[in-house]
C-alpha positions in Angstrom: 0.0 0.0 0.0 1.1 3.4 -1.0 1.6 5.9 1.9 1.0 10.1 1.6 4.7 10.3 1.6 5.4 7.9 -0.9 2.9 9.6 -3.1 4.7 13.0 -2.7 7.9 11.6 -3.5 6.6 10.0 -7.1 4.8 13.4 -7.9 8.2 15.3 -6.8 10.1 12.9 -9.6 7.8 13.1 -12.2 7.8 17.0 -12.1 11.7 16.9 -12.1 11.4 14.3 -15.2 9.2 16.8 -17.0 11.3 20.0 -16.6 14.6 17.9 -17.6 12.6 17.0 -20.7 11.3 20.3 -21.2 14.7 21.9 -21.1 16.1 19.7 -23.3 13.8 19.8 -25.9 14.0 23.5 -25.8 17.4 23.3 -25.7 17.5 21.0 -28.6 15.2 23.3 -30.8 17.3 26.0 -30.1 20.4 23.8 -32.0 18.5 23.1 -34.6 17.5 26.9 -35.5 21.0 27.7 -35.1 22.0 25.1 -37.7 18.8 26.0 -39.9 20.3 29.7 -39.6 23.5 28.3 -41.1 24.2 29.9 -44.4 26.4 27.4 -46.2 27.1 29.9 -49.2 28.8 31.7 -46.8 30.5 28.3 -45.2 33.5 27.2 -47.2 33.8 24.1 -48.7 37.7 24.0 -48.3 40.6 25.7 -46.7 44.6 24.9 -47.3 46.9 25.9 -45.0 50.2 27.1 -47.0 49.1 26.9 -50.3 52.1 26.6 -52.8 51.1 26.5 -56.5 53.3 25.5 -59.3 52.0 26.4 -62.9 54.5 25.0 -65.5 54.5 24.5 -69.2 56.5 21.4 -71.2 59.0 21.3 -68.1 59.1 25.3 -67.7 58.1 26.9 -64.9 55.7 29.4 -65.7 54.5 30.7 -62.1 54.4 30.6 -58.8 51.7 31.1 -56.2 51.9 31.1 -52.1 49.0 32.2 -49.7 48.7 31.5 -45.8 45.6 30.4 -45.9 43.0 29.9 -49.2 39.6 29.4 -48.4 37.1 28.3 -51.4 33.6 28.6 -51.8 30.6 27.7 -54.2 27.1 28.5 -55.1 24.9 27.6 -58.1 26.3 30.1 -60.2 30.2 30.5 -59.4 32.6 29.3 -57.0 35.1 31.4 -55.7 38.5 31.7 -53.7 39.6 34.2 -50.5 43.0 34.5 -49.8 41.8 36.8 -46.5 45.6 36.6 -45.3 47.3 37.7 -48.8 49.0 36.0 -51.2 52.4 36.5 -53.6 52.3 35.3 -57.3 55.6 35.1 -59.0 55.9 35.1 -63.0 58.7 33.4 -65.0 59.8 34.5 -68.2 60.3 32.4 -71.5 63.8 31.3 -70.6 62.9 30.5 -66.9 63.9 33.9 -65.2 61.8 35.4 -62.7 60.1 38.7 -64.3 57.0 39.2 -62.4 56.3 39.7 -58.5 52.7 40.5 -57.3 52.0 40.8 -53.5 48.9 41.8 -51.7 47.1 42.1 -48.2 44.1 40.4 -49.8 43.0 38.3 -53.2 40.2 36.6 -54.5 39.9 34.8 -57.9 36.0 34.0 -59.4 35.0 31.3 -61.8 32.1 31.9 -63.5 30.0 28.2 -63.8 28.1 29.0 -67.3 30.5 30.3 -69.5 34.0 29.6 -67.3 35.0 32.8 -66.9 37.7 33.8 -64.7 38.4 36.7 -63.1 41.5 37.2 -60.5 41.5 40.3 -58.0 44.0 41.9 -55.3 43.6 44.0 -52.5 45.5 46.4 -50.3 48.8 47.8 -50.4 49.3 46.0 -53.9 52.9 45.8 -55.3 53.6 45.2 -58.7 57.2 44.3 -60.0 59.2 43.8 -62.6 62.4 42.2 -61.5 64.1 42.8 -64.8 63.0 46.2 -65.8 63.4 47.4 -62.2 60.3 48.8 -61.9 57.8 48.8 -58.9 54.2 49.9 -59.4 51.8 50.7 -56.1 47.9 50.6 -56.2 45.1 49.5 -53.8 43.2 47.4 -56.3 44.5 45.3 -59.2 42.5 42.4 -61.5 44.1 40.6 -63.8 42.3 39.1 -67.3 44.0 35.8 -67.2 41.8 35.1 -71.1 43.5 38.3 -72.2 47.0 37.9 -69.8 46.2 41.4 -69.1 46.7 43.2 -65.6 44.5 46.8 -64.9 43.5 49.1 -62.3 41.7 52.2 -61.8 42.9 53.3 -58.8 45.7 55.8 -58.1 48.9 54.6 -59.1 52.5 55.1 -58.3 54.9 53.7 -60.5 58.8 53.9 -60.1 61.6 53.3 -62.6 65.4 53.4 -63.7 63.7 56.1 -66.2 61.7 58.3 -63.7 58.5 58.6 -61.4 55.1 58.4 -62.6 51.7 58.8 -60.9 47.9 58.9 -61.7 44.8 57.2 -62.0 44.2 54.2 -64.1 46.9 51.7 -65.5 46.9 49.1 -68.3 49.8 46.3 -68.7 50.3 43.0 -70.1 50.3 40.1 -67.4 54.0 40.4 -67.0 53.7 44.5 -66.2 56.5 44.9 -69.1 54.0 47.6 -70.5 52.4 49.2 -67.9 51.1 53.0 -68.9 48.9 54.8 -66.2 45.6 56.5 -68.0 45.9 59.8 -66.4 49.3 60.9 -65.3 49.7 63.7 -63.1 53.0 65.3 -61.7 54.8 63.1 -62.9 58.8 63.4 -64.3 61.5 61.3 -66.3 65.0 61.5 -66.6 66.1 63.3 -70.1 70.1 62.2 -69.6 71.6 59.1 -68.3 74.5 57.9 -68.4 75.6 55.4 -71.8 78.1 53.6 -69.4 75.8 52.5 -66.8 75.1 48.8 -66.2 71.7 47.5 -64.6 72.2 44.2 -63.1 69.1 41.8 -62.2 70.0 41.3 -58.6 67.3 38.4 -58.5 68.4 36.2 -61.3 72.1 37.0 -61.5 74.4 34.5 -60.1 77.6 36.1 -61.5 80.1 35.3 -64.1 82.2 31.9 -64.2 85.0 31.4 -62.3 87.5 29.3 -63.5 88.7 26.5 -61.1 92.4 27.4 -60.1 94.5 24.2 -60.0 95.7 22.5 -57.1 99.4 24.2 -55.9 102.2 22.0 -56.6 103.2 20.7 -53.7 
């Protein structure tokens, strides 16, 4: 036979069970509108650590990429790259000698599903160099039309040479920035006279002339 007490204690349990319940049904529809919430266009599908890319051609290298950290993503109608940490691309030349050095705070590079489009952009504190012309352009924003291996901005540029000092808005260059020319130039100057005897030396890819092995003293 069940006593008053006994009673009180089953009624004090099953209110305990049905809170417990309650708060962990709550708590589980909670979780579930969080992950409903979830926008997984905005979730990337991948990220690499270190990225090193090698692009090469026949056995020559062509170029060179290395980010911190690449994150991809996709929808329906493109999928798309963030380099959020920056990234440095490095261009070879047709005999294997490094022409082209790109750097940047930021980059992202969009592929287009229905007609395979590419597009490739930079961001912040852009440098553009050309190890073998010498020459160092400065912008904010730079894309680059891999279809047409062009590179363009139109953003204020700064753009330093062995021949002078150039500045403006807007510049146009082939991929390898031999070419650039900046749309509207402003105070801007060159040098008229140089000197026929000087010698500019490509402190990247020279490794100095052959020295001829001296032979062994006769002892």
């Amino acid at each position: 036979m069940t006593t008053v007490s006994e009673y009180g204690v089953l009624y004090a349990v099953a209110r305990n069970l049905f809170w417990v319940t309650a708060f962990l049904l709550c708590s589980c529809r909670n979780e579930l509108g969080t992950a409903e919430k979830l926008d997984l266009e905005e979730t990337p599908v991948q990220t690499v650590d270190n990225m090193f890319v090698v692009q090469s051609e026949n056995g020559r290298l062509q170029m060179r990429m290395e980010a911190d950290v690449m994150e991809r993503y996709q929808n329906d109608t493109m999928s798309y790259e963030l380099f959020p940490k920056g990234f440095a691309v490095f261009g070879y030349n047709e005999e294997g000698l490094l022409e082209t050095e790109i750097t940047a705070e930021q980059g992202r590079h969009v592929q287009m599903e229905k007609d395979d489009t590419e597009k490739w952009e930079a961001f912040g504190n852009v440098v553009v160099k050309n190890i073998i012309n010498q020459e160092v352009m400065e912008t904010d924003t730079l894309y680059w039309d891999r279809k047409n291996e062009k590179i363009f901005t139109h953003c204020y540029v700064k753009l330093y040479s062995p021949d002078g000092y150039m500045q403006g808005y807007g510049m146009e260059s082939d991929q390898r920035a031999r070419n650039s020319v900046i749309l509207q130039p402003f105070d801007s100057y060159g040098v008229i006279v140089r000197d026929s005897t000087e010698v500019r030396i490509d402190s990247v890819n020279f490794i100095g002339p052959l020295i001829k092995k001296q032979p062994d003293p006769v002892r």
